[in-house]
C-alpha positions as a LaTeX table, in Angstrom:
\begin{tabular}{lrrr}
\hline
Residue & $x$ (\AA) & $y$ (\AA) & $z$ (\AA) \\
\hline
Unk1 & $-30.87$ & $-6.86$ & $-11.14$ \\
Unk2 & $-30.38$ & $-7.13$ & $-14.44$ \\
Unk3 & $-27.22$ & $-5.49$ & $-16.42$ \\
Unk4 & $-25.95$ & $-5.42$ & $-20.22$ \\
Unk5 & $-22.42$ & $-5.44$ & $-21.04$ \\
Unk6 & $-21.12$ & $-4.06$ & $-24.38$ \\
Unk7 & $-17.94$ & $-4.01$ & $-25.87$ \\
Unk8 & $-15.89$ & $-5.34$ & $-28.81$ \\
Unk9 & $-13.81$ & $-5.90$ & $-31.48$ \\
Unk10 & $-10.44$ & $-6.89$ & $-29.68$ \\
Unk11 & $-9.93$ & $-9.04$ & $-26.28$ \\
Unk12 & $-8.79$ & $-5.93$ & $-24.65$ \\
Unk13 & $-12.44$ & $-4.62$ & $-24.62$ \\
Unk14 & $-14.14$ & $-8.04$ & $-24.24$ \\
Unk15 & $-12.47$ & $-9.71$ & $-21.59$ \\
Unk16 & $-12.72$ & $-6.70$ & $-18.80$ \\
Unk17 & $-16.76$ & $-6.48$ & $-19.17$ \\
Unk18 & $-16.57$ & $-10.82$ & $-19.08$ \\
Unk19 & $-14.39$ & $-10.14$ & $-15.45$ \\
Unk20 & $-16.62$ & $-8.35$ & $-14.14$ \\
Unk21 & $-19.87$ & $-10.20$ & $-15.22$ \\
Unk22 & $-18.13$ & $-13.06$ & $-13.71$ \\
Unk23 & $-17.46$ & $-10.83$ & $-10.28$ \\
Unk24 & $-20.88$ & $-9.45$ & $-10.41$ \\
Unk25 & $-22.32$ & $-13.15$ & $-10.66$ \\
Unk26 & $-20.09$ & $-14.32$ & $-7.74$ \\
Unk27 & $-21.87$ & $-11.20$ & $-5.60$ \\
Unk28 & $-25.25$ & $-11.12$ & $-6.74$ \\
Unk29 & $-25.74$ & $-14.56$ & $-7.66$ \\
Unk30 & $-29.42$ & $-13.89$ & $-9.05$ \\
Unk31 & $-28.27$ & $-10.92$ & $-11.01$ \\
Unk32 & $-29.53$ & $-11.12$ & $-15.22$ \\
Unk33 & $-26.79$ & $-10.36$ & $-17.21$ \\
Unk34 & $-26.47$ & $-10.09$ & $-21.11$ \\
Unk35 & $-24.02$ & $-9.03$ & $-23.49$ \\
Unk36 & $-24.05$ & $-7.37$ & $-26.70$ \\
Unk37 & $-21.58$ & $-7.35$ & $-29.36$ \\
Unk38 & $-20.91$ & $-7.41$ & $-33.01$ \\
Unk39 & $-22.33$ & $-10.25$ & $-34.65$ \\
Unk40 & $-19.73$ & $-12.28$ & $-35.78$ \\
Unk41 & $-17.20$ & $-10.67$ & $-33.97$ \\
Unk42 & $-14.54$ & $-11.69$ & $-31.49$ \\
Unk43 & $-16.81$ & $-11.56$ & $-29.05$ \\
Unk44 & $-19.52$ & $-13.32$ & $-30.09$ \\
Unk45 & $-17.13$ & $-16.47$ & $-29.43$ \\
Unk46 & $-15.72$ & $-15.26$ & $-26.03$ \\
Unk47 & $-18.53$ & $-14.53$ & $-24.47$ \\
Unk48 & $-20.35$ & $-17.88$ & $-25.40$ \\
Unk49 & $-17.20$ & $-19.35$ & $-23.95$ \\
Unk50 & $-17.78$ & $-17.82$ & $-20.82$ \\
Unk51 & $-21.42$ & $-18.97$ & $-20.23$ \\
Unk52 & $-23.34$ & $-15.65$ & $-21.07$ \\
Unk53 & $-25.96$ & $-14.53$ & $-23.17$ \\
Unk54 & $-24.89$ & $-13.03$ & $-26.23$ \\
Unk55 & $-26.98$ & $-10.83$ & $-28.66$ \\
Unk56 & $-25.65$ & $-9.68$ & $-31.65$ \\
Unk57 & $-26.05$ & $-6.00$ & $-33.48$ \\
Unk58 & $-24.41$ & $-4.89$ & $-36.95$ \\
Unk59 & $-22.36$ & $-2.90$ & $-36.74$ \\
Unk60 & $-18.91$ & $-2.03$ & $-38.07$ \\
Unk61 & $-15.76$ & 0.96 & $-37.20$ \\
Unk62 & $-14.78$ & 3.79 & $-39.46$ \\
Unk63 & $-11.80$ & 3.82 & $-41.76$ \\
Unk64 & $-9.76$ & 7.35 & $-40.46$ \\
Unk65 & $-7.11$ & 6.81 & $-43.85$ \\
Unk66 & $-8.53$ & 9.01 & $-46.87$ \\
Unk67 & $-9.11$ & 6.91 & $-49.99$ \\
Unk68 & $-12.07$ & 5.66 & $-52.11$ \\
Unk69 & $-12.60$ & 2.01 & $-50.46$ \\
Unk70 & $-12.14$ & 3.91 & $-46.87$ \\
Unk71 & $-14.91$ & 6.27 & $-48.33$ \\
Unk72 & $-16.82$ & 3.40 & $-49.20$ \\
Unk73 & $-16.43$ & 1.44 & $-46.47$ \\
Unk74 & $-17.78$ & 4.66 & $-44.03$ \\
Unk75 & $-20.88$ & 5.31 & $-45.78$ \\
Unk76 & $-21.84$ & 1.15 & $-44.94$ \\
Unk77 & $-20.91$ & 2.06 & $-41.67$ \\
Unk78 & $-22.93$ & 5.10 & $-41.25$ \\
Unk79 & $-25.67$ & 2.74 & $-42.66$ \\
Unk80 & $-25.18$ & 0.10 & $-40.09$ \\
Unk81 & $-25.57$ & 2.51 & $-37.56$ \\
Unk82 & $-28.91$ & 3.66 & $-38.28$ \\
Unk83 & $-29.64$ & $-0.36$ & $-38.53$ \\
Unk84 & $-27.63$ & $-1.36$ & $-35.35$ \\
Unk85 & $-30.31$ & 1.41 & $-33.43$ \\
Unk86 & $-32.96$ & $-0.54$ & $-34.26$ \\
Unk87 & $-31.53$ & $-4.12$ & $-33.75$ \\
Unk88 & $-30.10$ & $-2.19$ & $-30.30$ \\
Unk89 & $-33.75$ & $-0.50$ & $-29.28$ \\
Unk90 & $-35.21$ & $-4.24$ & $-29.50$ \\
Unk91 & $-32.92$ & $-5.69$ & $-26.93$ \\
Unk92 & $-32.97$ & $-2.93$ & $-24.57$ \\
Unk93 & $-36.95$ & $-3.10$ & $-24.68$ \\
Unk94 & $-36.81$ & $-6.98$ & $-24.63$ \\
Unk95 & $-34.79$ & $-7.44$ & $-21.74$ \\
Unk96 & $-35.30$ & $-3.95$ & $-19.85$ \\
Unk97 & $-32.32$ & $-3.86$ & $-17.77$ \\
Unk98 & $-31.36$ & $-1.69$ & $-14.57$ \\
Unk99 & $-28.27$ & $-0.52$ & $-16.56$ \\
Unk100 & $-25.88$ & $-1.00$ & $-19.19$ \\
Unk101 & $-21.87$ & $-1.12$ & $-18.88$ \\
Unk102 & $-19.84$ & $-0.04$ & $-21.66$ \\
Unk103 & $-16.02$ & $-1.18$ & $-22.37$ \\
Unk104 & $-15.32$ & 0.59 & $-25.79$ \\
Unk105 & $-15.09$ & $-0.83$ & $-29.22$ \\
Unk106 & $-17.46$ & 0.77 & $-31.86$ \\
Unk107 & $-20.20$ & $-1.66$ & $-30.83$ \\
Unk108 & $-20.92$ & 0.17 & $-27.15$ \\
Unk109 & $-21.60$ & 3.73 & $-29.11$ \\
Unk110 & $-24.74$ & 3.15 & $-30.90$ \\
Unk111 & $-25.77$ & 0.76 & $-28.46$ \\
Unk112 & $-24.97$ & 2.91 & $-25.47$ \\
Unk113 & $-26.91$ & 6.03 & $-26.84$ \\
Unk114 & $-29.91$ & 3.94 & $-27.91$ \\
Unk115 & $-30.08$ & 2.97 & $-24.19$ \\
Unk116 & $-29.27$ & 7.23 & $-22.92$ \\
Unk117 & $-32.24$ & 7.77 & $-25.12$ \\
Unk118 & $-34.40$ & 5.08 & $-23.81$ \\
Unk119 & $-33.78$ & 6.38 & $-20.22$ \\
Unk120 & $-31.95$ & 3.37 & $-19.36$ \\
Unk121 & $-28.21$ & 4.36 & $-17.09$ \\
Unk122 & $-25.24$ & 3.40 & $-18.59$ \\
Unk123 & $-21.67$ & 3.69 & $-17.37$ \\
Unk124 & $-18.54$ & 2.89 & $-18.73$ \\
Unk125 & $-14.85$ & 1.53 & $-18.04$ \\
Unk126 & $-12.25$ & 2.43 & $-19.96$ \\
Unk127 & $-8.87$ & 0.24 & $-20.12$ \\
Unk128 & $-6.38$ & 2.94 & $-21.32$ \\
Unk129 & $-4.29$ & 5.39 & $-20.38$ \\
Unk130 & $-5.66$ & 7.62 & $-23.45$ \\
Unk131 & $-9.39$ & 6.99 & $-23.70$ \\
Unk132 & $-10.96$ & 5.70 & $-27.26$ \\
Unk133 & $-13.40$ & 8.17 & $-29.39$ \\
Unk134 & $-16.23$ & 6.21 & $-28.27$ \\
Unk135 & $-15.26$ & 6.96 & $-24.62$ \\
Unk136 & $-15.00$ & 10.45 & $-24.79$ \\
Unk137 & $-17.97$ & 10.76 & $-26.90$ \\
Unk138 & $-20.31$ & 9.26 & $-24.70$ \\
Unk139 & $-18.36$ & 10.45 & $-21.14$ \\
Unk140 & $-20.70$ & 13.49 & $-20.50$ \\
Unk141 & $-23.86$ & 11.38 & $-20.65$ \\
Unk142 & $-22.44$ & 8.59 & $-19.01$ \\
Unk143 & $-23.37$ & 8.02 & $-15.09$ \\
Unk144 & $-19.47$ & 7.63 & $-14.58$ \\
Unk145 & $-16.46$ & 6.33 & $-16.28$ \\
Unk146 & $-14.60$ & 4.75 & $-14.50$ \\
Unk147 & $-10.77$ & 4.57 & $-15.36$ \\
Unk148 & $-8.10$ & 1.61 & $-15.67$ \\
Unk149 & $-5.36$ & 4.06 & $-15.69$ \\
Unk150 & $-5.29$ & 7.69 & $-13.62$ \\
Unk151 & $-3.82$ & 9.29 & $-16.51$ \\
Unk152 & $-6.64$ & 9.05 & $-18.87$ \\
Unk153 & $-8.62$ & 11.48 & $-16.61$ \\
Unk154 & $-6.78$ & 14.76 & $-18.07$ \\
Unk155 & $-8.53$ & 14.09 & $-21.81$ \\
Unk156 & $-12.04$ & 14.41 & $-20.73$ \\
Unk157 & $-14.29$ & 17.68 & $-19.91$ \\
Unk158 & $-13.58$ & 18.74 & $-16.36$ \\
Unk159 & $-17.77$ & 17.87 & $-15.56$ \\
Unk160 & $-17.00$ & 14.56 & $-16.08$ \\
Unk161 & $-17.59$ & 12.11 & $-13.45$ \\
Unk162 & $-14.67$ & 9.78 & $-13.25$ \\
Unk163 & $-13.48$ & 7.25 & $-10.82$ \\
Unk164 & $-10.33$ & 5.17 & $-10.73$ \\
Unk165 & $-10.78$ & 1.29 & $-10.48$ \\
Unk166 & $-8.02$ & 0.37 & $-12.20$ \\
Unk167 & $-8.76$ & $-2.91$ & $-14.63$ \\
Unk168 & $-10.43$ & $-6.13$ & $-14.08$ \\
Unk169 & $-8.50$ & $-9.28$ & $-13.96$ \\
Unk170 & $-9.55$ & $-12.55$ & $-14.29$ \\
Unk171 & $-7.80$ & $-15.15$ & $-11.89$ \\
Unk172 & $-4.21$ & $-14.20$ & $-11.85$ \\
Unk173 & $-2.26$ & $-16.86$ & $-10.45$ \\
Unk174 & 1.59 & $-16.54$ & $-9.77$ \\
Unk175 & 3.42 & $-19.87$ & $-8.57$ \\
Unk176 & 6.70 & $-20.36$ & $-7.33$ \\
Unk177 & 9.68 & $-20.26$ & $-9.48$ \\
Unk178 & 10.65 & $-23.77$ & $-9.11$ \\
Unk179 & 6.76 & $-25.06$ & $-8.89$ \\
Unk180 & 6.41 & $-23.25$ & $-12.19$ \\
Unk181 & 9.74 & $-24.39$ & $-13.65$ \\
Unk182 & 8.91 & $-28.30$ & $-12.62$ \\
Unk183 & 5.68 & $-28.02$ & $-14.53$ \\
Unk184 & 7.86 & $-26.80$ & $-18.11$ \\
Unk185 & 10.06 & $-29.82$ & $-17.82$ \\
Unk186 & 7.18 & $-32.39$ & $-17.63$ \\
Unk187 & 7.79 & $-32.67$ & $-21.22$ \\
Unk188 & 11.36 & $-31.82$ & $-21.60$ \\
Unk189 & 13.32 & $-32.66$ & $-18.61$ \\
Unk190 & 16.42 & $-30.48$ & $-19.72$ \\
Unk191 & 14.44 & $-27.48$ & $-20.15$ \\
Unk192 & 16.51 & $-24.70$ & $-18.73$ \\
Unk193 & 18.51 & $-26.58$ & $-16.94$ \\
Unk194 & 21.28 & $-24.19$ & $-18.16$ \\
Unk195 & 20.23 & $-21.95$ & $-14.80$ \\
Unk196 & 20.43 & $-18.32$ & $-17.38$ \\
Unk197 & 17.76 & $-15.74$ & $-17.04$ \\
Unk198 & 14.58 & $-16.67$ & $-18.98$ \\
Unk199 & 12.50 & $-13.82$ & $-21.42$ \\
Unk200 & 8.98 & $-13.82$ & $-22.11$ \\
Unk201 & 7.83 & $-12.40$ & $-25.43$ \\
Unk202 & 4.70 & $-12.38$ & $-27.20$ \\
Unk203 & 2.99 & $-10.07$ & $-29.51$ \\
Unk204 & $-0.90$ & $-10.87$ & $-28.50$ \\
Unk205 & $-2.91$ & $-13.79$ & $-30.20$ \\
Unk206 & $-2.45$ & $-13.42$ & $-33.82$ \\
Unk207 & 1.60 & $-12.08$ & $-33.14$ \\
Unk208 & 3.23 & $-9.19$ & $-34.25$ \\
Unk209 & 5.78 & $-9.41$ & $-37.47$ \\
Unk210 & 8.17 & $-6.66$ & $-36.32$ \\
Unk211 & 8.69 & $-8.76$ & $-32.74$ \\
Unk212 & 9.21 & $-12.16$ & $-33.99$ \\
Unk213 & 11.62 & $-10.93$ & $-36.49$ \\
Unk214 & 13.74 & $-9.12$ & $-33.79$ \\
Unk215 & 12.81 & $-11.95$ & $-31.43$ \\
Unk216 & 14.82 & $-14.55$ & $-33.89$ \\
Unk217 & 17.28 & $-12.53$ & $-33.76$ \\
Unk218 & 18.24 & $-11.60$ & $-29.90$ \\
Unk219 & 17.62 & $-16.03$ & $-29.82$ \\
Unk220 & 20.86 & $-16.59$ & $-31.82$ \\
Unk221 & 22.95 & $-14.53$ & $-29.12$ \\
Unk222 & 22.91 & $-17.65$ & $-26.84$ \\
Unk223 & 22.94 & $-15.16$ & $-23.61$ \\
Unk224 & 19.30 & $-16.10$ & $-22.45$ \\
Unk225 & 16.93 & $-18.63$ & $-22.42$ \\
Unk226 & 13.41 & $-17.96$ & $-24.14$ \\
Unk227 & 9.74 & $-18.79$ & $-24.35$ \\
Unk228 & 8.14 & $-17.14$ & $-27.30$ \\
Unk229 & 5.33 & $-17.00$ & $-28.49$ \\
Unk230 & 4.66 & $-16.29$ & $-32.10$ \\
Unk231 & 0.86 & $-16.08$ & $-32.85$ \\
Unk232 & $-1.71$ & $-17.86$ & $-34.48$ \\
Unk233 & $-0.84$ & $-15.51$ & $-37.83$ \\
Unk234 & 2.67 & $-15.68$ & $-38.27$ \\
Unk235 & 3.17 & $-19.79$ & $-39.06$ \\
Unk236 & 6.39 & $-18.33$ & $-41.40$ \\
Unk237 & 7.88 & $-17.42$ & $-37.94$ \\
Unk238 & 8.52 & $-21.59$ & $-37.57$ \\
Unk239 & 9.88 & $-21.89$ & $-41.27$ \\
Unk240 & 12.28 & $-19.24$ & $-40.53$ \\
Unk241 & 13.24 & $-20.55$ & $-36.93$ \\
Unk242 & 13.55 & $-24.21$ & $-38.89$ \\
Unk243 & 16.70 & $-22.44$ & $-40.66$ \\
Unk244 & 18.31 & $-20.70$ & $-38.10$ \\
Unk245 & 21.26 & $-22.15$ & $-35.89$ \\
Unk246 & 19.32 & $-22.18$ & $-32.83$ \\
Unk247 & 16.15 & $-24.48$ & $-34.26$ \\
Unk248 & 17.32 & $-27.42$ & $-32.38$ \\
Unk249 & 17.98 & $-26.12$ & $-28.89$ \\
Unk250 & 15.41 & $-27.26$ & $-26.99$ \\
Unk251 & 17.06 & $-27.14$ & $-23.86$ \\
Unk252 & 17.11 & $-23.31$ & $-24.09$ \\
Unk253 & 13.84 & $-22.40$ & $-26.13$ \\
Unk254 & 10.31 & $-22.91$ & $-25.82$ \\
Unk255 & 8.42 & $-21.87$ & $-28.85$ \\
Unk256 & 4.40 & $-21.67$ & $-29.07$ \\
Unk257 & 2.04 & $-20.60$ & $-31.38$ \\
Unk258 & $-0.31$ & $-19.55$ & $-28.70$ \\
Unk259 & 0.71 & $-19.92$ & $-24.84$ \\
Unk260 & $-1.94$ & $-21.48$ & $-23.24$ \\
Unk261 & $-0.05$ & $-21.76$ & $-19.20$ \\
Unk262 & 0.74 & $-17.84$ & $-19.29$ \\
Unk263 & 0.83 & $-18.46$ & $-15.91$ \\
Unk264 & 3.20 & $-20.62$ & $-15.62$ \\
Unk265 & 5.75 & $-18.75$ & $-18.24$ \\
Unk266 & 5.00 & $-15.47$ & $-16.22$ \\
Unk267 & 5.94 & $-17.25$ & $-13.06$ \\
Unk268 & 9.08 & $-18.41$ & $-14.73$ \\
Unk269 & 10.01 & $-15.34$ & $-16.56$ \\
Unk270 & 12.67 & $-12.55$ & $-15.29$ \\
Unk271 & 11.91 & $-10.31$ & $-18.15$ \\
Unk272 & 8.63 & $-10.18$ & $-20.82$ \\
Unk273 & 8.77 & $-8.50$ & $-23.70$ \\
Unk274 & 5.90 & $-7.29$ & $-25.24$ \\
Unk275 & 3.12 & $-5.06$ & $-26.58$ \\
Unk276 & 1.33 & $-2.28$ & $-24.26$ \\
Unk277 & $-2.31$ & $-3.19$ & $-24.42$ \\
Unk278 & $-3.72$ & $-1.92$ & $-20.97$ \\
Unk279 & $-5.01$ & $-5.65$ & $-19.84$ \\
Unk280 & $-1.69$ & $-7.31$ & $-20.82$ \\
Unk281 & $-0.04$ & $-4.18$ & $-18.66$ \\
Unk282 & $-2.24$ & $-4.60$ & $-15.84$ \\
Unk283 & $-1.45$ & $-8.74$ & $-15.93$ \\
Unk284 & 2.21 & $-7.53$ & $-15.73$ \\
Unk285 & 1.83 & $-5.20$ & $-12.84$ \\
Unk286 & $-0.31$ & $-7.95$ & $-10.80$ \\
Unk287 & 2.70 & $-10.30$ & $-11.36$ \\
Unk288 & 5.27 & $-7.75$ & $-10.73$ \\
Unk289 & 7.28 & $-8.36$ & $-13.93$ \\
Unk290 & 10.35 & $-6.49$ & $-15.09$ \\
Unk291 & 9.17 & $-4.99$ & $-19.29$ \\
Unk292 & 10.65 & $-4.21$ & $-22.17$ \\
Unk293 & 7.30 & $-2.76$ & $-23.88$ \\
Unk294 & 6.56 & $-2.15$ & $-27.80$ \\
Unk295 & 3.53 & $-0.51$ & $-28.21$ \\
Unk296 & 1.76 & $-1.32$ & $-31.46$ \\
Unk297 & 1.60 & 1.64 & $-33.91$ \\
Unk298 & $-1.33$ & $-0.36$ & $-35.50$ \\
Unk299 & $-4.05$ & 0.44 & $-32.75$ \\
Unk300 & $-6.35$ & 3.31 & $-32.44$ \\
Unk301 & $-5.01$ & 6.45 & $-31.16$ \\
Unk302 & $-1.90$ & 4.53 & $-30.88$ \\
Unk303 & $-3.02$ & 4.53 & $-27.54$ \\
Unk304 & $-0.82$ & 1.49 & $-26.37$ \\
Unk305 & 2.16 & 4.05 & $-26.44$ \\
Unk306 & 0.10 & 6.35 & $-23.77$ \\
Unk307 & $-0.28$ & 2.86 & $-22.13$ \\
Unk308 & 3.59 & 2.28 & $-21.95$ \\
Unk309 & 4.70 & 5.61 & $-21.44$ \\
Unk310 & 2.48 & 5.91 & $-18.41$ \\
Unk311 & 3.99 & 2.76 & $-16.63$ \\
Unk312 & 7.63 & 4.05 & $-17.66$ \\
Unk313 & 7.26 & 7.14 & $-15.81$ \\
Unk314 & 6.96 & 4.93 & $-12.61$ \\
Unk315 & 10.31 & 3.28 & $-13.84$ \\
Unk316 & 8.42 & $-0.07$ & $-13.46$ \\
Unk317 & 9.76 & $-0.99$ & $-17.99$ \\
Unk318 & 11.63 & $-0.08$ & $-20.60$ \\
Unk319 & 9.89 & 1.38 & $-24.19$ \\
Unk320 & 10.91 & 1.03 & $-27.30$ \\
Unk321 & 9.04 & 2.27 & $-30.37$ \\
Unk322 & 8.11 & $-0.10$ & $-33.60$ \\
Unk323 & 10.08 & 2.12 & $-35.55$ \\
Unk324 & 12.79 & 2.35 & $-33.04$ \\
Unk325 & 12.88 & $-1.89$ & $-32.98$ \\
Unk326 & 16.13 & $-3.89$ & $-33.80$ \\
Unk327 & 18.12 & $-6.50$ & $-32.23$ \\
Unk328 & 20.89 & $-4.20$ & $-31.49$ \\
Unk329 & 18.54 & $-1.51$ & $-29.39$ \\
Unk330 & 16.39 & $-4.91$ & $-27.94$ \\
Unk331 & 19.22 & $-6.62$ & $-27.04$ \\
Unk332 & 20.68 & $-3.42$ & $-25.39$ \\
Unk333 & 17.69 & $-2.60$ & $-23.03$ \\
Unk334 & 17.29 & $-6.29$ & $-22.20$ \\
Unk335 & 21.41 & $-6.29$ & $-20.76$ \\
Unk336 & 20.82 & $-2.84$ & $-18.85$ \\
Unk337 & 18.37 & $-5.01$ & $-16.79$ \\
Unk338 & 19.02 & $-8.63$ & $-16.65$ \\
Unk339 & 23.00 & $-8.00$ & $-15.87$ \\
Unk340 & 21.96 & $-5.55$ & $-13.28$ \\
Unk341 & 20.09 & $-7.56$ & $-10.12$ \\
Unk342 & 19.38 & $-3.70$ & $-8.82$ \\
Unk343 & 17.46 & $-2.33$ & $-11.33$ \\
Unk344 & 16.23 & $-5.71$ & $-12.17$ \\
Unk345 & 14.11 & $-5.64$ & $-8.39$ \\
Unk346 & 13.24 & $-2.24$ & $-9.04$ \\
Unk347 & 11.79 & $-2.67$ & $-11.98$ \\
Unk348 & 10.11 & $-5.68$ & $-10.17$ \\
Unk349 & 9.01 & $-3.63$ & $-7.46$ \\
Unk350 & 7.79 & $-0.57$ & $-9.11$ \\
Unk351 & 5.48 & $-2.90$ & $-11.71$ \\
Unk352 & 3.79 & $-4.01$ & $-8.60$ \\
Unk353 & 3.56 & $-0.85$ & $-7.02$ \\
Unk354 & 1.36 & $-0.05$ & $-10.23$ \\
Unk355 & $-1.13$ & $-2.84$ & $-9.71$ \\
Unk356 & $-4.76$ & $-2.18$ & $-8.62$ \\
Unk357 & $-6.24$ & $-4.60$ & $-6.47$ \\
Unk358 & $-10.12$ & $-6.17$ & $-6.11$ \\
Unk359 & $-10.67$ & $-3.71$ & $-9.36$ \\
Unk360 & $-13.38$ & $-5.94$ & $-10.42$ \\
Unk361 & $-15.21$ & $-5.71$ & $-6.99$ \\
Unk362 & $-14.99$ & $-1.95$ & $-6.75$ \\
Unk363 & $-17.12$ & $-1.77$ & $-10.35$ \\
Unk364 & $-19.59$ & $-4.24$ & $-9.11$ \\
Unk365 & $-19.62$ & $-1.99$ & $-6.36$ \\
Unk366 & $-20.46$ & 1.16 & $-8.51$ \\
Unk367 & $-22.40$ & $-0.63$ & $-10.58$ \\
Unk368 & $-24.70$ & $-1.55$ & $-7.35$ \\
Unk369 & $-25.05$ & 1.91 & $-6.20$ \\
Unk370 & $-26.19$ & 3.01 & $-9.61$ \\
Unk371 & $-28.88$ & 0.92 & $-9.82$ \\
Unk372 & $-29.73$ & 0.72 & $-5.80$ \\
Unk373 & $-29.71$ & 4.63 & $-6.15$ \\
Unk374 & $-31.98$ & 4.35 & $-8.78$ \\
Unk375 & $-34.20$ & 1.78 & $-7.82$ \\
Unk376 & $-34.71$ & 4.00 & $-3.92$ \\
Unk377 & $-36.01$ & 7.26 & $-6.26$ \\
\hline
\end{tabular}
């Protein structure tokens, strides 16, 4: 069997079609796979990472603010689509696969079409609670989507065929509390030794501005202890901490750039704070961890706030809007749950009710009957 996965542009699209290339390996060991992406793009580098072929097509997104560089910038775009047809018609005729997997990012709709047209199947997952343009675009041609959140099924035509798989994971491993504590102190043997609750933040890879600002501040209250991290883009984060009265409290603080054991701080952590992409969600529900989510306004669709308000209304986190963010309403929302053990566990409990199990298997699955079905006819 051989597939082709394409997606890109941010993790959240990469690193689902990379979990289940990985699962789909694991079952059909002799399977072909290959995945296409931007060239140059975020994924070029994750996928190599992760052992698979990677071909590369040109293509770029669309600007959606009216001015003349965002004019400009479209008509290359439209450009590189016509070019990225071509580029994508070679591949598909090179390696002739059984079918192709989409998991959004404006690479996958060019790509995805070329491959309709060729007469090659192609199906799709989509992460979010509120499905990208390129999604609902190609949904009616698609074999199936299949959905990472139930909610996202009420903004496509009714002829749509849609099943719920939930998202793919990659190994998510939760140790125990005191494993995962003994592990922190290896290098500081005081490290929250101070027996207060401990909060996770982040704000994804590169950070978020508006979080580590607020962050800083809810630090200086003294209440908690912390493990923050502040992103490979936001080094002025460290010159401000540097100045504040809590830069030498190591006992209490853990700061990274980039936290490379997010298992261990997850095992650690009674709270995490942080932003609503659907993969970093469905990490939270599979370690059944109390939220305090704040969706960036900076994504498409703001579709991260569709992500968060869909997990509120299970009462598994707390939401709080960029605009809404300051220490006063953070600070707020994060004593309405760590000073009260009851809603602390139901939070808890309701985040794992939300969790969707073996999601990676049940899209190999799908994936299987598609081509089996196909291969029968």
């Amino acid at each position: 069997m051989k597939v082709i996965f394409v997606g890109g542009g941010t993790s959240g699209h990469i690193n689902p079609a990379i979990n289940i290339a990985n699962c789909l390996k694991k079952l059909r060991p002799d399977s072909e796979i290959l995945y296409v992406g931007a060239k140059g793009g975020l994924e070029e580098a994750l996928v190599k990472k992760a052992g698979f072929q990677f071909r590369g097509i040109t293509v770029s997104g669309f600007c959606r603010n009216i001015s003349f560089s965002s004019i400009k910038k479209n008509i290359f775009s439209v450009i590189r689509i016509l070019t990225s047809q071509y580029e994508s018609k070679k591949i598909i005729k090179h390696f002739a696969p059984d079918i192709c997997i989409g998991t959004g990012g404006y690479v996958s709709g060019p790509f995805l079409r070329q491959a309709g047209k060729m007469g090659i199947k192609f199906a799709i997952h989509e992460q979010n609670a509120f499905p990208g343009l390129t999604t609902k675009l190609l949904a009616k041609k698609s074999e199936v989507v299949m959905l990472g959140s139930k909610d996202a099924h009420k903004y496509f035509p009714r002829k749509t065929a849609m099943i719920f798989t939930g998202n793919p994971l990659g190994d998510v491993k939760i140790f125990p509390r005191d494993k995962a504590l003994k592990i922190l102190r290896e290098k500081n043997k005081n490290l929250f030794k101070n027996e207060k609750k401990i909060i996770l933040s982040f704000g994804g890879s590169l950070g978020a501005k508006a979080i580590n600002n607020t962050i800083l501040e809810i630090m200086g209250q003294r209440k908690y202890n912390h493990i923050h991290s502040y992103g490979k883009f936001n080094s002025n984060f460290l010159e401000k901490l540097e100045k504040s009265e809590v830069a030498h409290e190591k006992e209490r603080i853990l700061i990274r750039d980039y936290i490379t054991n997010m298992d261990i701080c997850m095992s650690v952590a009674d709270l995490v704070i942080s932003r609503a992409g659907a993969m970093t969600i469905s990490e939270l529900a599979a370690a059944g961890k109390p939220a305090i989510l704040i969706p960036s306004p900076y994504v498409a669709a703001n579709h991260q706030y569709f992500n968060a308000v869909s997990l509120a209304k299970t009462s598994a986190c707390r939401v709080i809007e960029e605009k809404n963010l300051n220490s006063e309403a953070l600070e707020s929302e994060i004593e309405k749950i760590l000073e009260n053990e009851t809603l602390l566990k139901n939070h808890s409990d309701n985040m794992k009710k939300n969790f969707t199990p073996c999601a990676a298997e049940k899209i190999c699955k799908i994936i299987f009957s598609l081509v089996d079905c196909g291969s029968k006819n």
